[in-house]
TIVEXGU-825429 format. One record per residue (C-alpha): residue number from 1; x negated, y negated, z. Coordinates in steps of 0.1 Angstrom, whole numbers, plus 5000, padded with zeros to 4 digits. Layout:
<rs>
NUM X Y Z .
...
</rs>
This chain:
<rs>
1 1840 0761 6320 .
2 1856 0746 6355 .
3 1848 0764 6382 .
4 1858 0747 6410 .
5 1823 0731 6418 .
6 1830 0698 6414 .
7 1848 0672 6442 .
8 1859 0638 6439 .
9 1852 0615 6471 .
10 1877 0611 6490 .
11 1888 0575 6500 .
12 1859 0560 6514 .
13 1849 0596 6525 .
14 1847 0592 6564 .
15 1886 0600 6574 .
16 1915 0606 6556 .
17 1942 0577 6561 .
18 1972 0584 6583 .
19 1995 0612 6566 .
20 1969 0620 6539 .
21 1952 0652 6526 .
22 1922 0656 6510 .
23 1933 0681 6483 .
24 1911 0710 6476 .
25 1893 0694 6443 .
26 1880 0668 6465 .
27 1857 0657 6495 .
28 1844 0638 6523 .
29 1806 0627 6528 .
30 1782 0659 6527 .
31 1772 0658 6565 .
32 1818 0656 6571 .
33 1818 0681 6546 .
34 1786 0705 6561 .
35 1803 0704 6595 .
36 1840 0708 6585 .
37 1821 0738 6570 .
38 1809 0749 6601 .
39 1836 0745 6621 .
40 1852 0775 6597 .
41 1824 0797 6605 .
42 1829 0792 6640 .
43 1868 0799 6635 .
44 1866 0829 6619 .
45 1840 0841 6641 .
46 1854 0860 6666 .
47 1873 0881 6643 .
48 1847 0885 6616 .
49 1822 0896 6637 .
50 1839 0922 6661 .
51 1855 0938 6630 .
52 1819 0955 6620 .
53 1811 0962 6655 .
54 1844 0984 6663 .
55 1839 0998 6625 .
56 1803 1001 6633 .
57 1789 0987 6608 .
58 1760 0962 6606 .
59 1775 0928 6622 .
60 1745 0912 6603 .
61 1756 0923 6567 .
62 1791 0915 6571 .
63 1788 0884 6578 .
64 1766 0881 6546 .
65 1790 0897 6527 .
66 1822 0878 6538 .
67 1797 0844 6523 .
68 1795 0866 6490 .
69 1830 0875 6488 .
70 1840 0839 6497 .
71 1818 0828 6468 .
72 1835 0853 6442 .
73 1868 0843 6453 .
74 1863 0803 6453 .
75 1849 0808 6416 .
76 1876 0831 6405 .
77 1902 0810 6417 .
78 1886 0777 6402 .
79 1883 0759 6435 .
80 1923 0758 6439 .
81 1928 0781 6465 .
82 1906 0773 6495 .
83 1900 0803 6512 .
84 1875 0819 6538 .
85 1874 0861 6535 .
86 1860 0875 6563 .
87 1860 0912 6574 .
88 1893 0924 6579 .
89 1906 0939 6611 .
90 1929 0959 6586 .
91 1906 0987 6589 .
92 1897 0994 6625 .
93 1919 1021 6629 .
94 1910 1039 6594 .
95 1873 1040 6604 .
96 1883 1051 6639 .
97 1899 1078 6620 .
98 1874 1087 6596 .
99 1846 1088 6624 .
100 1872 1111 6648 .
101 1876 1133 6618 .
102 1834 1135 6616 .
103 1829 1107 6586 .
104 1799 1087 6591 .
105 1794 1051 6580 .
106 1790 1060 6544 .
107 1824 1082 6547 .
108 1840 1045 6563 .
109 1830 1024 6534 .
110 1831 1047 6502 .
111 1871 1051 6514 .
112 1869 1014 6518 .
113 1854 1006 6486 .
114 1883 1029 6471 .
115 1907 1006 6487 .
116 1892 0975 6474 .
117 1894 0992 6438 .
118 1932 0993 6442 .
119 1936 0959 6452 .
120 1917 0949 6423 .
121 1941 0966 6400 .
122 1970 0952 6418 .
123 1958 0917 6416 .
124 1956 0928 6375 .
125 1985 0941 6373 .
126 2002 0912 6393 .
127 1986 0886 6369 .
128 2005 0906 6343 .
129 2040 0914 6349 .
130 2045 0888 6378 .
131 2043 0883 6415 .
132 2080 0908 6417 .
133 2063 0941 6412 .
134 2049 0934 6447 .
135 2080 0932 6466 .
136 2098 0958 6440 .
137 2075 0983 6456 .
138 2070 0969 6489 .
139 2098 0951 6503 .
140 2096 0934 6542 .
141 2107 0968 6557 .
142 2081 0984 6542 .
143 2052 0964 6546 .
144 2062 0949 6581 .
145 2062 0990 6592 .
146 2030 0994 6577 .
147 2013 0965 6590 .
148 2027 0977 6627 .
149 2021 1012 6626 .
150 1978 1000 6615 .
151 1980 0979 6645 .
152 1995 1006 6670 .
153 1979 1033 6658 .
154 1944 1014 6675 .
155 1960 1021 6712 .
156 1942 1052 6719 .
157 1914 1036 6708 .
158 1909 1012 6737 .
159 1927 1039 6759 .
160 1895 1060 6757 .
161 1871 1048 6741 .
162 1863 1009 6752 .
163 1885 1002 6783 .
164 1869 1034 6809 .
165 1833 1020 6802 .
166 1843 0987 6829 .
167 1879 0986 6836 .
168 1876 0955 6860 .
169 1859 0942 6834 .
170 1880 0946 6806 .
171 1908 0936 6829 .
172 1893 0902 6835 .
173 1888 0893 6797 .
174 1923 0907 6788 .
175 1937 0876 6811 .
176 1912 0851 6803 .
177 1915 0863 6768 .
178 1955 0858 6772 .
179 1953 0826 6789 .
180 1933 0809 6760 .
181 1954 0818 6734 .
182 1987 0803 6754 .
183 1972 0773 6778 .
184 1947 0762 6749 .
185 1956 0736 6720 .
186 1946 0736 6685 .
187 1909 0749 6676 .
188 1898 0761 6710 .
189 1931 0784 6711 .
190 1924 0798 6668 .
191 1886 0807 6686 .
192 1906 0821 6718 .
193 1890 0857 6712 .
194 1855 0840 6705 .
195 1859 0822 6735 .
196 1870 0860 6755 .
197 1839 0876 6739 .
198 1815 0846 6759 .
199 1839 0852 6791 .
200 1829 0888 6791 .
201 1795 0880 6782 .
202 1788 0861 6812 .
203 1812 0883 6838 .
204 1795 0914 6826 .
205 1758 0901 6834 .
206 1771 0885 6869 .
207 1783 0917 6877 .
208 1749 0936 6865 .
209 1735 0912 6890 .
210 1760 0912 6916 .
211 1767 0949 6918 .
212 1741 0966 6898 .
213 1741 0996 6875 .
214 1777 1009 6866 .
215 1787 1047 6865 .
216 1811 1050 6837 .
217 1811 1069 6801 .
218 1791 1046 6777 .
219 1794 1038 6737 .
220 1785 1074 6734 .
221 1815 1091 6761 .
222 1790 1104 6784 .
223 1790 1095 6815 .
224 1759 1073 6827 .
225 1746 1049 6855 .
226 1740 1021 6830 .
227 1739 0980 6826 .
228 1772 0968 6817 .
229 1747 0941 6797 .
230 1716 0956 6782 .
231 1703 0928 6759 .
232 1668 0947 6755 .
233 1675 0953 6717 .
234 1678 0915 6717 .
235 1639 0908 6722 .
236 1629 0935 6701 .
237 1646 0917 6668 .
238 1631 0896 6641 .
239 1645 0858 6639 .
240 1645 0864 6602 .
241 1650 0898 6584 .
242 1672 0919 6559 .
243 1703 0938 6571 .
244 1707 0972 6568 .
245 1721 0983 6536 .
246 1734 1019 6524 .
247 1755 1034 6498 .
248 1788 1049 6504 .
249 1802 1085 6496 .
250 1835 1094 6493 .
251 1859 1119 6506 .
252 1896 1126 6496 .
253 1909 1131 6534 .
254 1888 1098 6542 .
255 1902 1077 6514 .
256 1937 1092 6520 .
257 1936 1074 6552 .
258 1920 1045 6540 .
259 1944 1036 6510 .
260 1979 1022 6533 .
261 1962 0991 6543 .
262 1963 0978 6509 .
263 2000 0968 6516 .
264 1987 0950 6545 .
265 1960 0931 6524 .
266 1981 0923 6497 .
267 2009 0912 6523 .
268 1979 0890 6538 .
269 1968 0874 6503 .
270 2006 0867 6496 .
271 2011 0851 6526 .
272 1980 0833 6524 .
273 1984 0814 6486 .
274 2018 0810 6500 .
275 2004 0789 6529 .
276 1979 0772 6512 .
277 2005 0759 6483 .
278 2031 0750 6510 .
279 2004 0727 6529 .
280 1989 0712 6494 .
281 2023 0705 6480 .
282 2007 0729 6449 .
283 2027 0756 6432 .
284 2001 0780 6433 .
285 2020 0813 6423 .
286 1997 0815 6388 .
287 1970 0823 6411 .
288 1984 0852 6435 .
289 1976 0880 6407 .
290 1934 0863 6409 .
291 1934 0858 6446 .
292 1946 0896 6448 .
293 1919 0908 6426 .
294 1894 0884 6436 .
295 1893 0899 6471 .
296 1893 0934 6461 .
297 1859 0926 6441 .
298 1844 0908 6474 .
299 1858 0942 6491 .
300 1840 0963 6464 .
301 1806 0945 6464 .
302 1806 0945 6503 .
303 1814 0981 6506 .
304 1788 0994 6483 .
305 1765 0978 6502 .
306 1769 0993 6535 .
307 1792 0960 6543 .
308 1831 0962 6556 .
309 1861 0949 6538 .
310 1872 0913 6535 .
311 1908 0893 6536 .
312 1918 0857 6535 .
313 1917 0845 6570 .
314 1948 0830 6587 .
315 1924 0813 6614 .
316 1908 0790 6586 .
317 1941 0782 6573 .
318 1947 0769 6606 .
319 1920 0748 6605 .
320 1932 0731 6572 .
321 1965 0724 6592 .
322 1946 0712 6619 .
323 1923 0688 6599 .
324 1942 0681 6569 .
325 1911 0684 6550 .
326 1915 0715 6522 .
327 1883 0707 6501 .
328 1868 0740 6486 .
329 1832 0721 6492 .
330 1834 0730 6526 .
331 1842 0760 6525 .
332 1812 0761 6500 .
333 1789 0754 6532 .
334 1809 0777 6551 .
335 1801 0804 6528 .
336 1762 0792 6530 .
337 1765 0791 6569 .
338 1772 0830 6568 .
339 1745 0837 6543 .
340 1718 0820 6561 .
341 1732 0841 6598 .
342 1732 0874 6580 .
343 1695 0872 6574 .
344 1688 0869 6611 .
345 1684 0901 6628 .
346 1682 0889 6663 .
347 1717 0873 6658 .
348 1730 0906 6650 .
349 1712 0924 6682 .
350 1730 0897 6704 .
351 1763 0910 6686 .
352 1758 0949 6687 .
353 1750 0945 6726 .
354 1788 0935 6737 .
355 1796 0955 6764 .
356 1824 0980 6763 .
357 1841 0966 6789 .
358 1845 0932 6771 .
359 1857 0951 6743 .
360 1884 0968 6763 .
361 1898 0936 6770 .
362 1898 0920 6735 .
363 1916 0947 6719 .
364 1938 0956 6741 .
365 1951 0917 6733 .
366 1937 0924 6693 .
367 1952 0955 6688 .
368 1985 0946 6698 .
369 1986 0914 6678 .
370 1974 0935 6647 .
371 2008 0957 6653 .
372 2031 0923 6660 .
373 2025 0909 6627 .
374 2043 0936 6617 .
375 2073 0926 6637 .
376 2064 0887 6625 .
377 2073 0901 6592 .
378 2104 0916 6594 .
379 2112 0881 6618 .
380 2106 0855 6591 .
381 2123 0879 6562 .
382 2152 0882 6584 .
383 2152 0922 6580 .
384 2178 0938 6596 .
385 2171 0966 6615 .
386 2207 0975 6623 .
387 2212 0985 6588 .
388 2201 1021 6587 .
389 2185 1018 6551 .
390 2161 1000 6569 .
391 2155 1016 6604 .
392 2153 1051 6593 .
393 2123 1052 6570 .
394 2106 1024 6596 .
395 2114 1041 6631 .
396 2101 1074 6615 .
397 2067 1062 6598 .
398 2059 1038 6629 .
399 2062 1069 6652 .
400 2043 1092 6631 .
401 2013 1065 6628 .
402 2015 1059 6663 .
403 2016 1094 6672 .
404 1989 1109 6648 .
405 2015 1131 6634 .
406 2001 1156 6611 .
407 2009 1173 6580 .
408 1987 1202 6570 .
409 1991 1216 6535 .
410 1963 1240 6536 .
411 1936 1247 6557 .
412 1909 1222 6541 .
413 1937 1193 6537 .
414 1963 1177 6556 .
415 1977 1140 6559 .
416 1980 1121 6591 .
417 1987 1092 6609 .
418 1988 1058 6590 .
419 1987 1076 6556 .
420 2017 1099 6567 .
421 2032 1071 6582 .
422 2028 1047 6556 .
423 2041 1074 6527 .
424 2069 1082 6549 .
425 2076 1049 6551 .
426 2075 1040 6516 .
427 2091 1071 6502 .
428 2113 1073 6525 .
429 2128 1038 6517 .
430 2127 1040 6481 .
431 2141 1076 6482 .
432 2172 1064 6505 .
433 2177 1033 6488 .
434 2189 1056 6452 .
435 2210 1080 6473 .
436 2228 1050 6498 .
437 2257 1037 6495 .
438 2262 1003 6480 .
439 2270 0985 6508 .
440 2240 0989 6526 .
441 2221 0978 6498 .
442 2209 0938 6490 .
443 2194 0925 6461 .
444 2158 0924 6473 .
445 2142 0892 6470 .
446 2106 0872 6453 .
447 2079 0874 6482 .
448 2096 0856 6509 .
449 2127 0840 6491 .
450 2164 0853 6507 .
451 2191 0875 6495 .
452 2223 0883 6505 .
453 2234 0900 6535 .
454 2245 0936 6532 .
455 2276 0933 6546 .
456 2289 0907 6522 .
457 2285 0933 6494 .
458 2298 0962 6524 .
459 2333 0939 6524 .
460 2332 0937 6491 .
461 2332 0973 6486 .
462 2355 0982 6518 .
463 2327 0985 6542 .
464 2314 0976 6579 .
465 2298 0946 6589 .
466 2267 0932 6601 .
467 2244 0903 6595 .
468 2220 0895 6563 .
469 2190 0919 6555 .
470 2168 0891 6540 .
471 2189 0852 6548 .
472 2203 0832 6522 .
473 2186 0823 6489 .
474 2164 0791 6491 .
475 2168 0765 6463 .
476 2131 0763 6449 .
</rs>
């Protein structure tokens, strides 16, 4: 059976000649190979590891996880698809939700694992009946207003919970933050929010020694004289030691919340085997329906662990750009990197001791990216937003995720925020494309190839103008 495993040597395995790749079925030397391996851990990093921490989860066992999930996903793809799936940011705002609405880390990833589930049967289902049951069902408006209104719907929570604890602070990494994203070039900028998490770390402990103790609310809300630094838990830890597992439990209001960021994952592993094919020169639509399901079984075996959810990572993908080298071997070692960090506890205590203040700053920049990819969606499917089959259904979702807008049915169940939003959104497009005129409708188009713009079909039927809802069909 071929599972991916095996590479050929590339040239004479050093570096790739000018304007070559080395294709994902093969390699460079082992020690190339080990540390184009590590240079993906250290990309996806930043993100991978301050997804637990806001979830609260165990850093330690994510990072574990994302090495199991990447393994499950290499092997189910057969090494074609080279991928790293770290924890997914996706899901910030549900477990901020769950835990507001009293859920506990169990609640957070038994809704999670639930999600994961779903994915797995989407992947299935597109495997069978092809990659246009996706965007049947979730067309760019729809998925580019779910994506934004999981993203915005974060904002209160570095309102009140992680920018009061050191505003200066978190002001302070918010620019540096910003200014290696823009002023940085190639890997440095991918690991720009890595790079903001080490700012904070060293302006919070110049501060604690500068200025002392600080009197603000803390990681609990109350308010404290306390180090903006307190690395005492760091000491305490084992160099080498198990993570913290636990089961998960579930809860209809919990997994209600939970279940609209499968559009965004989905949207993420479309766009992601889109990528990779595009910079392979491989037609790898066969493998969307397995890359789908693949990373809702990592999801599944992470969450009924005690571990949070994983997606492909756009950050590694622009380390393949950046390196031309898309060999599944290293992502083989990157996958053994995060194994071998997830049994050490100490690295973990280093991790839960960010300040708040540091994370103030990163999400505040985070948050708001989450929420733009949204926008980033409807930009590259050329949606447009002036035709009111579109902007109805999406202006009223995004403000009810935004807003927290609830619905209450009875007195033990109601729907709000991102799930009210998202089936707003959703319904809300579906129901007013049947009832809307033709001229306001296009043919909707196969993942990210164009259609037609409305008001072509609006003159042919007599009506107004305006410009395309999707661009012009692309010759494959």
């Amino acid at each position: 059976m071929d599972l991916g495993v095996r590479w050929k040597l590339h040239g004479d395995g050093r570096t790739p000649a000018p304007g070559a790749v080395v294709r994902p079925d093969e390699r460079l030397s082992w020690p190339r190979t080990v540390g184009l391996g590590a240079q993906h851990v250290v990309a996806m990093f930043g993100a991978s590891f301050v997804a637990p921490v806001l979830m609260g989860l165990d850093p330690n066992l994510a990072i574990m996880m994302s090495g199991v999930a990447t393994v499950i996903f290499l092997l189910a793809t057969k090494g074609r698809v080279p991928s790293y799936l770290g924890c997914s940011l996706s899901f910030v705002g549900v477990a901020a939700v769950i835990r507001a609405q009293g859920g506990t880390s169990a609640t957070v990833t038994g809704a999670v694992f639930v999600v994961g589930v779903v994915l797995f049967l989407v992947g299935v289902a597109v495997q069978r009946f092809g990659a246009r049951i996706i965007h049947a069902t979730m067309p760019p408006i729809v998925t580019g207003a779910v994506v934004m209104l999981i993203g915005f719907n974060l904002a209160p929570v570095t309102a009140s919970t992680y920018w009061p604890q050191d505003q200066w602070t978190a002001l302070l990494v918010m620019l540096f933050t910003g200014l290696a994203v823009v002023c940085l070039r190639g890997f440095w900028s991918r690991v720009a929010i890595f790079l903001g998490l080490l700012f904070g770390y060293g302006i919070s402990w110049l501060f604690d020694r500068v200025f002392g103790k600080i009197h603000s609310v803390d990681g609990g809300g109350h308010m404290t004289d306390h180090w903006r630094l307190d690395l005492s838990g760091v000491g305490k830890a084992d160099w080498i030691g198990l993570p913290t597992f636990h089961g998960p439990s579930f809860q209809w209001s919990a997994i209600l919340v939970a279940l609209p960021v499968v559009i965004a994952l989905v949207a993420e592993n479309a766009g992601h085997v889109k990528a990779v094919g595009e910079m392979t020169g491989s037609n790898l639509d066969d493998k969307l329906g397995t890359a789908i399901s693949a990373d809702g079984i990592g999801s599944m075996l992470s969450t009924a662990v005690g571990g949070p959810p994983n997606t492909t990572y756009s950050e590694n993908i622009g380390v393949m750009a950046a390196t031309r080298v898309y060999s599944t071997a290293a992502y083989w070692c990157a996958a053994g990197f995060a194994l071998l960090f997830g049994l050490c506890p100490k690295f973990g205590a280093i991790v839960a001791a960010i300040p708040g203040g540091v994370l103030g700053g990163i999400t505040v920049i985070l948050y708001g990216m989450i929420g733009l990819l949204g926008a980033q969606i409807w930009t590259r499917a050329q949606v447009d937003l002036r035709n009111p089959l579109n902007l109805v259904p999406a202006a009223a979702g995004i403000i009810i995720g935004i807003g927290n807008v609830s619905l209450k049915f009875t007195d033990t169940f109601s729907i709000s925020g991102i799930a009210l939003g998202t089936l707003v959104v959703i319904t809300g497009y579906h129901a007013l494309r049947a009832l809307a005129p033709a001229h306001l409708k296009t043919q909707e188009p196969l993942l990210d190839e164009g259609t037609s713009s409305y008001d072509e079909n609006a003159e042919g039927a007599g009506g107004a103008g305006g410009t395309g809802g999707t661009g012009a069909p692309r010759t494959p």
